[in-house]
FIMIKOL-757291 format. One line per 3 residues: their letters; for each residue y, x, z of N, C-alpha, C. Coordinates in steps of 0.001 Angstrom, whole numbers, plus 500000, padded with zeros to 6 digits. Each point is the difference from the previous one (the first is absolute). Example, Ala and Ser with C-alpha at 12.3 -4.5 7.8 and 13.67 -1.06 7.14 Angstrom:
2
AS = 494310,513190,507800,501190,499110,500000,501200,500900,500000; 501050,499650,499280,501190,500820,500060,501090,499230,500730 $
// end
This chain:
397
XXX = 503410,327571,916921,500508,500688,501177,501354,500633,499686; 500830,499572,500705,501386,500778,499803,500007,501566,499924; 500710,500705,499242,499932,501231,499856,501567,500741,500028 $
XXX = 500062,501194,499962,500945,500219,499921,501220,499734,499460; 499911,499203,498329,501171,499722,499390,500259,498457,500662; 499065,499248,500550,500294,498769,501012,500812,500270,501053 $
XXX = 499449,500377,500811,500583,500705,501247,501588,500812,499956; 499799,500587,499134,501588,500713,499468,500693,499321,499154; 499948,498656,499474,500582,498936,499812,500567,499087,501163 $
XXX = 499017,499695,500817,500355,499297,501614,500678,500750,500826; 500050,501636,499967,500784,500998,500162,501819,499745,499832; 499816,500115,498551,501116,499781,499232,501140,499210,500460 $
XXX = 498937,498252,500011,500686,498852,499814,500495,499969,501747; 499508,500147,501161,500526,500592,501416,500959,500611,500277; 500228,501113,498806,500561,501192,500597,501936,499385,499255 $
XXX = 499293,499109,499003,501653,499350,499173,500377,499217,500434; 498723,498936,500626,500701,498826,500770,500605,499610,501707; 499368,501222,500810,499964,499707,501613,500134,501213,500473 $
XXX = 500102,501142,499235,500793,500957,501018,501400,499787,499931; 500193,500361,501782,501979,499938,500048,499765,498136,500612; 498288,499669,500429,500393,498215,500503,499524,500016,501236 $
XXX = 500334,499146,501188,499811,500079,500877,498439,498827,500350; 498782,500605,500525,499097,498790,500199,500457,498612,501074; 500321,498841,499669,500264,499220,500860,498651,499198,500542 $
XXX = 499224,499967,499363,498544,499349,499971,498765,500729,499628; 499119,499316,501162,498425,500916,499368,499238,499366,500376; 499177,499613,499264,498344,498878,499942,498811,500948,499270 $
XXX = 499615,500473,501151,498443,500751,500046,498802,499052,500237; 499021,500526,499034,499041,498888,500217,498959,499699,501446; 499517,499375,500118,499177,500613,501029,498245,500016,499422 $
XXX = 500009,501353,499337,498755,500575,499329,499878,501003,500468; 498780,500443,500599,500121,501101,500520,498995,501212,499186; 499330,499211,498678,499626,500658,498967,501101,500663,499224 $
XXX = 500970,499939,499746,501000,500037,499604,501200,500976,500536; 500501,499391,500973,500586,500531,501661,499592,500580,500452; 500259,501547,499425,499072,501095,500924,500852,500469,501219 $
XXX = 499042,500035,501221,500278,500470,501323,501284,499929,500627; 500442,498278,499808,501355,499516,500635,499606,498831,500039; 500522,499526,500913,500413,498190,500205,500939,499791,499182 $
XXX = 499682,498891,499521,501496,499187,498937,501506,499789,500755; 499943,499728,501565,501398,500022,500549,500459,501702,500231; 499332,500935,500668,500227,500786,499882,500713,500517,498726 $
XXX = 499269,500223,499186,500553,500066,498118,501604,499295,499611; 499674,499074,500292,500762,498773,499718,501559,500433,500884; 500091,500879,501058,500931,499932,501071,500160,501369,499210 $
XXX = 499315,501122,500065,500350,501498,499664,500545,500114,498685; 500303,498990,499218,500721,500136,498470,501555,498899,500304; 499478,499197,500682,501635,499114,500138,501132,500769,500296 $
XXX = 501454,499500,498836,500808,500707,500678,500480,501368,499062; 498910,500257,499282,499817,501431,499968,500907,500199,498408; 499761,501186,499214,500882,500039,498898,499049,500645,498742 $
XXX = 500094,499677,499271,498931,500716,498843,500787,501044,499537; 499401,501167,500338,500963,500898,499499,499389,500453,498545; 498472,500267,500036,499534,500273,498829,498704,499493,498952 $
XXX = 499306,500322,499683,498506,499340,499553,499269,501097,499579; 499124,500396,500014,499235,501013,499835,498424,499945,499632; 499450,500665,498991,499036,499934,499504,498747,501434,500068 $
XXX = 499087,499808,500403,498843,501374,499188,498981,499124,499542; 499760,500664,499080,498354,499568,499495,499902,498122,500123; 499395,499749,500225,500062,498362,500211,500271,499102,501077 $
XXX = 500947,500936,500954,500297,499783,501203,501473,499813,499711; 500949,499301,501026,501369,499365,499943,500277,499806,501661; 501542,500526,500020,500580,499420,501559,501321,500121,500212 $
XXX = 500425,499004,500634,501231,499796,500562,500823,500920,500696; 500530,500963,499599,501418,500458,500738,500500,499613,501065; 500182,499745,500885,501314,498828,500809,500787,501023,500777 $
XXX = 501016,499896,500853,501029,500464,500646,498999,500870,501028; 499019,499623,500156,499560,501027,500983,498615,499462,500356; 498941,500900,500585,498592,499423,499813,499603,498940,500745 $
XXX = 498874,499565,499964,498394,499953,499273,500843,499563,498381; 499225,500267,498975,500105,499681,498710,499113,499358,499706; 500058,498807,499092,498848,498822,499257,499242,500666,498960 $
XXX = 498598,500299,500199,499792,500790,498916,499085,499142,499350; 499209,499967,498849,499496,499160,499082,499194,500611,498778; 498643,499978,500477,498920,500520,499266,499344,498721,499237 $
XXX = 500377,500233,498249,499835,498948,499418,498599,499451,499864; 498575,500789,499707,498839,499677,500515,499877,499158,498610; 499220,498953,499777,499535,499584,499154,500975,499034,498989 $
XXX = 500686,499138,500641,500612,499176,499744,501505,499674,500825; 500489,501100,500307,501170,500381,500645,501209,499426,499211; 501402,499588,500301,500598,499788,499256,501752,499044,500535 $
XXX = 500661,500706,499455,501641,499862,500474,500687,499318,499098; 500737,498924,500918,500222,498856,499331,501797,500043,500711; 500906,499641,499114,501748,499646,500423,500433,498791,499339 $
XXX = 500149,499093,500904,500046,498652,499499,501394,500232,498999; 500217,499666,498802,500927,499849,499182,499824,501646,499621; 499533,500551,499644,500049,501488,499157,498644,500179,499275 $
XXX = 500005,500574,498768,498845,500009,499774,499411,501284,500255; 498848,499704,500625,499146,501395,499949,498311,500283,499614; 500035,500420,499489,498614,500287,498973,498607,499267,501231 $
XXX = 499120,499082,499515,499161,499069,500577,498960,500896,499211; 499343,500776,501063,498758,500053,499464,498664,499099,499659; 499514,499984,499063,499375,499186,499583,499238,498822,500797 $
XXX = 498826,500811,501178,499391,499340,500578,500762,499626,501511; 501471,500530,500157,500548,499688,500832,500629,498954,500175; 500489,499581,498838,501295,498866,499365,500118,498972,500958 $
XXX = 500867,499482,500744,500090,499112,500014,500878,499129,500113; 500165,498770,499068,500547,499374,499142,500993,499226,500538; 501681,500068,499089,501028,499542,500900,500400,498909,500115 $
XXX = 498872,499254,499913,499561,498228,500408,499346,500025,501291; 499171,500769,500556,499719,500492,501152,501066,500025,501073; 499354,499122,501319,501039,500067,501066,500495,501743,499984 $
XXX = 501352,499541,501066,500675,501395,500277,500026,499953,501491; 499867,501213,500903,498833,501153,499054,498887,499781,500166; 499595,500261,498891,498371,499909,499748,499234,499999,501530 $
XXX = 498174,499036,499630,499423,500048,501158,499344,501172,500218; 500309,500969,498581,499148,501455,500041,500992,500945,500744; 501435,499416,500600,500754,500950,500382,499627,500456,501412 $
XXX = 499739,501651,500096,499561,500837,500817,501156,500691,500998; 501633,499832,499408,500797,500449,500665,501575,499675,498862; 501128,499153,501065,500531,498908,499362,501287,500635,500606 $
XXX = 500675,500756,499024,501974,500071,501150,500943,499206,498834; 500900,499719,501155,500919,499627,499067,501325,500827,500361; 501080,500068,499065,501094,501048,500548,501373,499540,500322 $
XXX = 500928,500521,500179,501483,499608,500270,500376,498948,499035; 499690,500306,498722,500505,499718,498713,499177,498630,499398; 499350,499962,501112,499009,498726,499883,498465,499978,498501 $
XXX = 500412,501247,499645,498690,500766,499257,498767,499701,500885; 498830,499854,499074,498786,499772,500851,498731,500575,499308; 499408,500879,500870,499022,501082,499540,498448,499897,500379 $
XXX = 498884,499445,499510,498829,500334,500626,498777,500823,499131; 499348,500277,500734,498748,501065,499590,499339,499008,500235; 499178,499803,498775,498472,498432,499892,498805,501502,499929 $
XXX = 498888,499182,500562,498508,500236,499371,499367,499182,500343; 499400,499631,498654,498772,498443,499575,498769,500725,500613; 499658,501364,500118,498737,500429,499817,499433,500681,501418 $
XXX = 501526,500010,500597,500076,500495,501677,499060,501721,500317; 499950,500677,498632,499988,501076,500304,500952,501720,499954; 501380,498803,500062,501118,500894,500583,499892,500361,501125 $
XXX = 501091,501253,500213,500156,499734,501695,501814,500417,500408; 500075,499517,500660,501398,499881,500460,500672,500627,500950; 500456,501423,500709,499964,500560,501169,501333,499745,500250 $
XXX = 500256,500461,501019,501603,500482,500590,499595,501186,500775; 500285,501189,499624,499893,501268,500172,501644,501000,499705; 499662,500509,501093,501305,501097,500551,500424,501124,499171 $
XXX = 499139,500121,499007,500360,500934,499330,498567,500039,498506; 499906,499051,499227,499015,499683,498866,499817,501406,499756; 500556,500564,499442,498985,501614,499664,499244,501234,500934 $
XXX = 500481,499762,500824,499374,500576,501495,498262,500029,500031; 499478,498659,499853,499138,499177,500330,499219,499565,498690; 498510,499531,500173,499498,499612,498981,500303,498421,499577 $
XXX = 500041,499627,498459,499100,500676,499123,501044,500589,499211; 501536,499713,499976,500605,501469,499571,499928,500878,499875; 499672,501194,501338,500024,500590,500587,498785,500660,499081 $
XXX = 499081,499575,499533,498466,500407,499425,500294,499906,498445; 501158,499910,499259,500227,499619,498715,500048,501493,499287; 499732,500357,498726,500755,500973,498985,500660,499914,499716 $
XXX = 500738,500482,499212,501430,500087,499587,500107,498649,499222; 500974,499590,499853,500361,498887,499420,500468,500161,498346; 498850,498808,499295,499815,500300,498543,501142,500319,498957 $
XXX = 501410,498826,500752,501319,500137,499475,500993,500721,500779; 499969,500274,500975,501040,500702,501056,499887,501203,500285; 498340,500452,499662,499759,501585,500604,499310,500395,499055 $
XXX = 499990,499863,498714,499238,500759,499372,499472,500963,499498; 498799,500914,500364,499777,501539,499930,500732,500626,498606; 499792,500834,500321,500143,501128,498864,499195,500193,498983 $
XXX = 499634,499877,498567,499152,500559,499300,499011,500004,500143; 500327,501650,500612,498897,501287,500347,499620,499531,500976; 500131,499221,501447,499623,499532,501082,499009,498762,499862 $
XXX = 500499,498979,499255,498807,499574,499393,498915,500138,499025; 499945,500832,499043,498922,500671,499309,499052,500799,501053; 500944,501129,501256,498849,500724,500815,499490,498952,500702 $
XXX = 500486,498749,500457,499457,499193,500851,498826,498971,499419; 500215,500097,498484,499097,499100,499638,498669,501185,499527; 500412,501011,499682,498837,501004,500086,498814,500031,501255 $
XXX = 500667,499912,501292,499347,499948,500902,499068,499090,500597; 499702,498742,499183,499522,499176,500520,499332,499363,498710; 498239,499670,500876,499287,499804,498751,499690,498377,500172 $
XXX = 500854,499101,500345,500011,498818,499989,500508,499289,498892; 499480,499096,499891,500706,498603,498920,501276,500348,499724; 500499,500058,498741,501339,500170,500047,500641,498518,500283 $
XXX = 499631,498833,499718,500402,498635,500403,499947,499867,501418; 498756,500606,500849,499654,499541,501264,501308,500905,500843; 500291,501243,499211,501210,501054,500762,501044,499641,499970 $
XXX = 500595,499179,498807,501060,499145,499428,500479,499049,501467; 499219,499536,500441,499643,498630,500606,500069,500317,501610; 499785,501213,500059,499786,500584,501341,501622,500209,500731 $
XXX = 500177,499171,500718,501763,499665,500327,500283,501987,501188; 498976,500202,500439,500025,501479,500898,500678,501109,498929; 499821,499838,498595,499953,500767,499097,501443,499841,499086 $
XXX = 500259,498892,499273,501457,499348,499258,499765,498895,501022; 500976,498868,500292,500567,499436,500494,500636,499117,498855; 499586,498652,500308,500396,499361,499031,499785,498688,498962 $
XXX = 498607,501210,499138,499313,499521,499054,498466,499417,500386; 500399,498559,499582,498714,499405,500392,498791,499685,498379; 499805,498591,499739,498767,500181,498968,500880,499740,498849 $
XXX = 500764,499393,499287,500580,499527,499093,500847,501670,499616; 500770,500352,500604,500188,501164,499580,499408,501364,499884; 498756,499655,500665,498959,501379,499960,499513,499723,498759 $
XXX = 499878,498433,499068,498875,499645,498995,501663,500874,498978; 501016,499463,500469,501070,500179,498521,500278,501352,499839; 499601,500456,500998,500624,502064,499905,499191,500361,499416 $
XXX = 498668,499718,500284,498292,500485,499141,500288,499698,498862; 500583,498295,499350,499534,500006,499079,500967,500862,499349; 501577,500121,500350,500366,500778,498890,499850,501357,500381 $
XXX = 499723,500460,500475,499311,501531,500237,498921,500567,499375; 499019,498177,499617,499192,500484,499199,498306,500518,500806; 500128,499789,501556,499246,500603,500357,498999,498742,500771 $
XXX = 498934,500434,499898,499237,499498,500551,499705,499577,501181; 500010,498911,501004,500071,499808,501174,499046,500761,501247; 499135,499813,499174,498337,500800,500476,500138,501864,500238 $
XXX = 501109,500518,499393,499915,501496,499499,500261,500680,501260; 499098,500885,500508,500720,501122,501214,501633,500523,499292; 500677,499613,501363,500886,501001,499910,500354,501207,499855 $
XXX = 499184,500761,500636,499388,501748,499689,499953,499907,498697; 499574,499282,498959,499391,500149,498564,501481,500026,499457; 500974,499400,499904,500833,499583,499530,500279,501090,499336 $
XXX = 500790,500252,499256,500470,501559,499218,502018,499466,500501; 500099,501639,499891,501584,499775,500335,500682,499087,498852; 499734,500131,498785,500755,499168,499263,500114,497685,500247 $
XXX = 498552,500435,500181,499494,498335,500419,500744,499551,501569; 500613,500982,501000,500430,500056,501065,501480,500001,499694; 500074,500453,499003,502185,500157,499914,500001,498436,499135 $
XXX = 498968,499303,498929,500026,498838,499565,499923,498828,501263; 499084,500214,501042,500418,498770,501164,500443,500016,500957; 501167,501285,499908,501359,500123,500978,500835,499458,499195 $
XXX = 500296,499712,499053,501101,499839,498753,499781,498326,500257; 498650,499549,499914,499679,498185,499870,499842,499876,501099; 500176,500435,501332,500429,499509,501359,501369,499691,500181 $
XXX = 500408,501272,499683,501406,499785,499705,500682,498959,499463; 500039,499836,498448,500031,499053,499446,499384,498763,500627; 499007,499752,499986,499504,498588,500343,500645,499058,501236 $
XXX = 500545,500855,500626,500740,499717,501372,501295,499909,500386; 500710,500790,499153,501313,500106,499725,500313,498491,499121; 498797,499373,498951,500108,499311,499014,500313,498863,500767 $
XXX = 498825,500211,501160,499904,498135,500709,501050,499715,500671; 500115,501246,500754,501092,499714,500841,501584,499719,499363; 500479,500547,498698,501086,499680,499165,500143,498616,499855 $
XXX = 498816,498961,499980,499887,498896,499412,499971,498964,501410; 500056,501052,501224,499529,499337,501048,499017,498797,500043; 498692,500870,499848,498720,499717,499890,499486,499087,499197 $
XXX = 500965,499172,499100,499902,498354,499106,499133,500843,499328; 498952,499397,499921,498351,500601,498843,500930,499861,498656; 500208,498815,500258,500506,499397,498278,500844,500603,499577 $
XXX = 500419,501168,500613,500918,500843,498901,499289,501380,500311; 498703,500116,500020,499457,501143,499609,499464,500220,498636; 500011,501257,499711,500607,500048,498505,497611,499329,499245 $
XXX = 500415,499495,499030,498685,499168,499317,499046,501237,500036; 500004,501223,499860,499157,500889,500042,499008,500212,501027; 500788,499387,501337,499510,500420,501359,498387,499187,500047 $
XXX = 498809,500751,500318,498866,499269,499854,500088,499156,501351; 500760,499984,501099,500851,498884,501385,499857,498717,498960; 500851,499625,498821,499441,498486,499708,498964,499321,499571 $
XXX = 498716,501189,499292,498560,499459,500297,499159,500432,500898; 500110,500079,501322,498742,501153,500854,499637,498542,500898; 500375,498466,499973,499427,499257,500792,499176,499026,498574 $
XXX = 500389,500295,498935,499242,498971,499145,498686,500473,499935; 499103,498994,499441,498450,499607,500154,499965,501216,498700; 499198,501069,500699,499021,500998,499331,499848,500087,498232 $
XXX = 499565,498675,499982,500171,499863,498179,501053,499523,499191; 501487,499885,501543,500744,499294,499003,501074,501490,500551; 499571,500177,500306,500908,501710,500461,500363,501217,498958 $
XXX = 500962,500122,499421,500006,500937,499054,501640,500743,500582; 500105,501191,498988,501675,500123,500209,500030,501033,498926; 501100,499783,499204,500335,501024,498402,499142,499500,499688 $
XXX = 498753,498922,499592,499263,499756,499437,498575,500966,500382; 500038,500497,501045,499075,500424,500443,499341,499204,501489; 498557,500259,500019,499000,498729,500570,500715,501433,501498 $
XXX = 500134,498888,501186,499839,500272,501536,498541,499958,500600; 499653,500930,500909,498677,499863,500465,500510,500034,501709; 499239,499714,500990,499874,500211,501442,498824,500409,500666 $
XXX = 500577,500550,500952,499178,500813,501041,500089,499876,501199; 499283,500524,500750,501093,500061,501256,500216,501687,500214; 501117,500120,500394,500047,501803,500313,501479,499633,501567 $
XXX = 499518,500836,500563,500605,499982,501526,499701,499344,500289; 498696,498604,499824,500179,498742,500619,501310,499111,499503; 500533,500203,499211,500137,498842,499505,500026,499874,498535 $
XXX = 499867,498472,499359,499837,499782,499072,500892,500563,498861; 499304,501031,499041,501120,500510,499456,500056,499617,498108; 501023,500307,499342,500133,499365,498669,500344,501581,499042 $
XXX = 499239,499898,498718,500185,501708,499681,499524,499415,498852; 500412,500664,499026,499507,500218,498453,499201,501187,499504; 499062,499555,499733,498357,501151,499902,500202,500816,498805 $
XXX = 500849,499291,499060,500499,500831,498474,501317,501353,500478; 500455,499875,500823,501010,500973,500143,499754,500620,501529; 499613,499116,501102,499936,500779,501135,498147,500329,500006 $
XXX = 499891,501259,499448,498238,500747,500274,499613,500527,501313; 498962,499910,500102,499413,500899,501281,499290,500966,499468; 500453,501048,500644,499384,501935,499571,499656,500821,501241 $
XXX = 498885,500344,499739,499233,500550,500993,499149,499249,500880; 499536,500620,501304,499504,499176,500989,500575,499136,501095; 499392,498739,499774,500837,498834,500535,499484,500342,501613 $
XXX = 499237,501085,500718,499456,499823,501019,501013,500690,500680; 501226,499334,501017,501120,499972,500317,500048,498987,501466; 501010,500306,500937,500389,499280,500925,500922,499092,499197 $
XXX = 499484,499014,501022,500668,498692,500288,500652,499567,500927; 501249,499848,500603,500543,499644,501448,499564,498878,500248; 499189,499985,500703,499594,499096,501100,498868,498952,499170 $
XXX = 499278,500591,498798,499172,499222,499336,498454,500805,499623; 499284,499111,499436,498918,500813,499784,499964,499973,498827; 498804,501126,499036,499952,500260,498737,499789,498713,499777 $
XXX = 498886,499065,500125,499457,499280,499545,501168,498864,500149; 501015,499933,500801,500864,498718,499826,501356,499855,498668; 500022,501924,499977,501056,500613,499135,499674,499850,498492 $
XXX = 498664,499557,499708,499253,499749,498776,499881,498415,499674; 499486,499537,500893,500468,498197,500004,500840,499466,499098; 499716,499387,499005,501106,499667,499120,500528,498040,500595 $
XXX = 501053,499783,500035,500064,498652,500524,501043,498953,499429; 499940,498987,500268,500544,499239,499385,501932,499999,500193; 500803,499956,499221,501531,499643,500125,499695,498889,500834 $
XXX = 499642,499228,499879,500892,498661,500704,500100,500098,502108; 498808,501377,499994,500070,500264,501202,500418,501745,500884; 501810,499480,499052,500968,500999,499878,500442,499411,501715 $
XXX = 499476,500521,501308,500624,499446,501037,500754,500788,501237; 499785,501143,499037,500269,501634,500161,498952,500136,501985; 498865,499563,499838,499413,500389,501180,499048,500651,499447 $
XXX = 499837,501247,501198,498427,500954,499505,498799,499307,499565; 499146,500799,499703,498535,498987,499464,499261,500082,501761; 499268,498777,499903,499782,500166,501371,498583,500166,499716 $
XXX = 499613,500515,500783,498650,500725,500333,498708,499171,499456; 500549,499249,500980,498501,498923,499406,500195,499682,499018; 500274,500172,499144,500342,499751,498116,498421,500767,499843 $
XXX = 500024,501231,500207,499420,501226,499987,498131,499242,500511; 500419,499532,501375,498304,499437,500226,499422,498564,499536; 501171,499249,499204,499475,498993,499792,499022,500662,498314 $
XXX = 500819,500538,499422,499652,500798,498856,498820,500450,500154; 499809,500866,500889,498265,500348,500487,498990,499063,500274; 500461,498860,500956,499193,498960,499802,499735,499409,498916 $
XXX = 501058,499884,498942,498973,499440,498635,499251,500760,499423; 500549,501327,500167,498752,501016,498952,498563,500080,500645; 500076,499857,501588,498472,499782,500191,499362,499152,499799 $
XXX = 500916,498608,499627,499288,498518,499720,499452,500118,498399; 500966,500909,499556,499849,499999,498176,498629,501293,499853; 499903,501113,501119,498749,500326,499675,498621,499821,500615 $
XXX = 500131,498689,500887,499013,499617,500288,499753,499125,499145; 500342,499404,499203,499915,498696,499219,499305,500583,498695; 500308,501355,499677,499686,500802,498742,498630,500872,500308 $
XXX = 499439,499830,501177,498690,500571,500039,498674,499364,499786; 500395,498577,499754,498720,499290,499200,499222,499481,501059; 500338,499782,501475,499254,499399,501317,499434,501064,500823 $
XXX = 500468,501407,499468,498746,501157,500901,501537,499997,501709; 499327,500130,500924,500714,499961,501375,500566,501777,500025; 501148,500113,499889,500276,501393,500682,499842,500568,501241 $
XXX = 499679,501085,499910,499274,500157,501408,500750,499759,501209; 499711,499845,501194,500417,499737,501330,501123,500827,500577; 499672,501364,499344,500497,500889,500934,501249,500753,499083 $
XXX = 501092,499774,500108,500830,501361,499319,500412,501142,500309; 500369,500752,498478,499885,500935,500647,501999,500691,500339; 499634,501295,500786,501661,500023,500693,501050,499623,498907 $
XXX = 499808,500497,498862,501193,499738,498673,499996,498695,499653; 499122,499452,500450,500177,498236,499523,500628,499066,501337; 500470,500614,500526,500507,498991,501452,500779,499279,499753 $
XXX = 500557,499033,500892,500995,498994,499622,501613,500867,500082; 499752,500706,501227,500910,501112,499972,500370,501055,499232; 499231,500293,499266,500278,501068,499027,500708,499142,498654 $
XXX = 499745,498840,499893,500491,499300,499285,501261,499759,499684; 500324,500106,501500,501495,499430,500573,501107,501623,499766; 499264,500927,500246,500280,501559,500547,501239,499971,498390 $
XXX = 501345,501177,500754,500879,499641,499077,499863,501240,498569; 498672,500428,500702,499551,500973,498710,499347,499282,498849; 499620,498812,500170,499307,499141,499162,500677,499785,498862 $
XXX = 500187,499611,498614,499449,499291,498969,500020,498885,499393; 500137,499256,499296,499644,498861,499832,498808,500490,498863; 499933,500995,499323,499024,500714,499264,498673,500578,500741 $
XXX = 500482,500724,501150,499127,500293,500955,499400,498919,500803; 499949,498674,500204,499951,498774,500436,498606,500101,498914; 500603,499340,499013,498925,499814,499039,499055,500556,499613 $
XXX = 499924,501218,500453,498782,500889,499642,499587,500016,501044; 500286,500189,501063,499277,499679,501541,498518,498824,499575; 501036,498418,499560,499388,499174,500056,498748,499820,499229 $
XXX = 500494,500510,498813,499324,500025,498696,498465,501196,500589; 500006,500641,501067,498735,500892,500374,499043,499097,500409; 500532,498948,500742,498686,499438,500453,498833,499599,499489 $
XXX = 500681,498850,499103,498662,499459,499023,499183,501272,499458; 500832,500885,499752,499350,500827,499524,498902,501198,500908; 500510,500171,500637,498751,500171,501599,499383,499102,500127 $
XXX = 500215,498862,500164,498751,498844,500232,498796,500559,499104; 500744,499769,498236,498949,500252,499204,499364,501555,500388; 500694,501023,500184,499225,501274,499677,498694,499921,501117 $
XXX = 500300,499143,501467,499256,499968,501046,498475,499247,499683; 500905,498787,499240,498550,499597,499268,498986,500597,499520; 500503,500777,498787,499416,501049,499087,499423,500659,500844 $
XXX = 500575,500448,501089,498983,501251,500443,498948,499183,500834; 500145,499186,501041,499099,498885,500549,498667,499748,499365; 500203,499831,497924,499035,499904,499421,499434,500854,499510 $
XXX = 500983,501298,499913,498912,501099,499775,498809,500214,500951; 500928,499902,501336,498971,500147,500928,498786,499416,499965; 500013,498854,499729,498651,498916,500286,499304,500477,498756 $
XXX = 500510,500240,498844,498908,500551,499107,499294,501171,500118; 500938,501072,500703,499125,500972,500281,498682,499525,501399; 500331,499468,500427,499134,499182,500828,498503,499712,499430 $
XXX = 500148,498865,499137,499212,499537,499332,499129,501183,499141; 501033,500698,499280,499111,501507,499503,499041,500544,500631; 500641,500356,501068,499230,500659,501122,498877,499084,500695 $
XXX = 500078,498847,500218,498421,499183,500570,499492,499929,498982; 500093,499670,498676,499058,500197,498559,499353,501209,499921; 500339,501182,500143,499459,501262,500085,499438,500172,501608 $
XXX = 500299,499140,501122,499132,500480,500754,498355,498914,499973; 500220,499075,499542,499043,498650,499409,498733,500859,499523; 500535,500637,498688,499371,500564,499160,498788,501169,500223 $
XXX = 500827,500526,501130,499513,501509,500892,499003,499715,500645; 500025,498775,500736,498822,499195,500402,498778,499281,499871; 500528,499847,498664,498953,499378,498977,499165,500991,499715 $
XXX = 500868,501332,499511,499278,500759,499482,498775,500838,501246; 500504,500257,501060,499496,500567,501003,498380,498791,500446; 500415,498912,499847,499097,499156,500506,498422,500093,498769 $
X = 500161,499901,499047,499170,500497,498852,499268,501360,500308 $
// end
């Protein structure tokens, strides 16, 4: 997912090549996944003509300047990505596309060309950009709903230490939270942690001021770094754990130290267990996740930066009831459950994947205790007609 040092690269390469050009041409797609709340001629007519005066960036958002409004604005989304035929500009990875590829691309979402006969389009392969023309981009959401911006506005110190005091969430999941910094998505939430040293999982509240002035310093840094290099990975410096956090689990190391994953904020994250520890209690908010998904450990190769989706969560439950019915030796669990064993409570975002298992793990074991008592019963039974047998016998004599 494009992130800030992407975006402020596509920033960059705009703001050197096409301000001061006049748009002579515009080819909008007709997607209306894409094309938010305009017709393509409409669009297409309200930019002709017009003049780029500037380029402008927050957080992972980008837009066009021109001589006077609506402005093209451009929310990069998953696979977002700005392309100038003959200039180079940083291809994000899963964006790329390749300059053997017709021009412009069939992923192109919005196509000008200028006075100077320069030619500019915004591609997405994955079509979960979106593309506005809006009168004023910061006015309005999802600008409008951003924090300060990670490289352009960055707090104070003391403003971020009280702010990270205040909140007993994930420090990765807070990282990540665009309402909060603006900016930083998963690749740089994993590289600030790791050199910060801190654990992805750790409340923010916990943090100590010193551990808080260490990942203002590697925000800083880490961002200032990418963006110097305008975003080329390959000249991020060999230390950065960014060149192993997609390799396969056992082939994942960095300084010669083994990489482990998790997920924390919902997404798949990459951390070194020898230097980044967890201290204290991990029982902490999660934005927009549950304990039990924030514990999930999962595979790299399904780095697709999307949340864990829910039913992850109930398919998981369905095997543990198959695995403890299978482990009770043929006895039937009873018919009826009880309220803590529902399918719903299962699902409930207070749940567990620990609490799951002990749920499940009760039954067999009620089956049996029900048994047990079933047979006490009948023996006391039997006790009792033997002694009344007897009483009779004796009385009849």
């Amino acid at each position: 997912m494009p992130e800030l040092p992407e975006v402020e690269a596509a920033r960059r390469a705009v703001e050197e090549n096409c301000v001061g050009k006049k748009i002579t041409k515009c080819i909008v797609a007709d997607d209306s996944k894409v094309i938010d709340a305009v017709s393509r001629s409409d669009f297409e007519a309200s930019v002709l003509g017009k003049l780029i005066v500037a380029a402008h960036r927050k957080g992972k958002n980008m837009w066009l300047q021109l001589d006077s409004p609506p402005f093209p604005s451009f929310q990069f989304g998953m696979a977002g990505a700005i392309y100038i035929k003959g200039v180079a500009v940083t291809k994000y990875k899963r964006s790329a596309v390749k300059d053997e590829d017709e021009w412009p691309s069939k992923y192109s979402k919005f196509f000008i060309e200028l006075d100077d006969g320069l030619e500019l389009s915004f591609t997405d392969k994955r079509r979960f950009a979106k593309v506005r023309l809006l009168e004023d981009p910061t006015s309005v959401p999802p600008v409008s709903e951003l924090g300060p911006d990670a490289l352009f506005e960055q707090m104070t110190l003391e403003k971020f230490t009280e702010s990270l005091h205040k909140r007993k969430t994930e420090i990765k999941a807070l990282l990540l939270d665009q309402r909060y910094i603006s900016g930083i998505g998963n690749w740089v939430a994993d590289e600030v942690l790791y050199q910060a040293k801190i654990h992805p999982q750790q409340a923010a509240s916990s943090l100590s001021d010193a551990s808080c002035s260490t990942l203002y310093k590697c925000i800083k840094e880490v961002i200032e770094k990418a963006v110097e290099v305008g975003a080329d990975s390959s000249q991020y410096p060999n230390s950065w754990i960014f060149h192993s956090r997609e390799k396969k689990p056992e082939k994942a190391f960095v300084d010669g130290k083994k990489i482990d994953f998790i997920t924390a904020g919902g997404r798949t994250t990459a951390y070194v267990p020898e230097l980044q520890k967890l201290s204290g209690s991990i029982d902490v908010k999660e934005t927009g996740k549950t304990k039990r998904q924030a514990s999930k450990k999962v595979s790299t190769a399904d780095d697709t930066e999307k949340p864990t989706d829910s039913k992850e969560g109930d398919l998981g439950s369905v095997k543990s009831k198959k695995g403890a019915k299978a482990g009770a030796k043929g006895r039937k669990p009873a018919k009826k459950k009880k309220p803590e064993e529902s399918d719903e409570d299962n699902d409930s975002d207070s749940g567990t994947d620990c609490d799951t298992d002990q749920v499940v793990k009760k039954n067999p074991g009620n089956v049996t205790n029900r048994k047990q008592v079933g047979e006490e019963k009948l023996s006391k039974k039997r006790v009792q007609s033997n002694q009344t047998g007897r009483s009779s016998k004796r009385k009849a004599k």
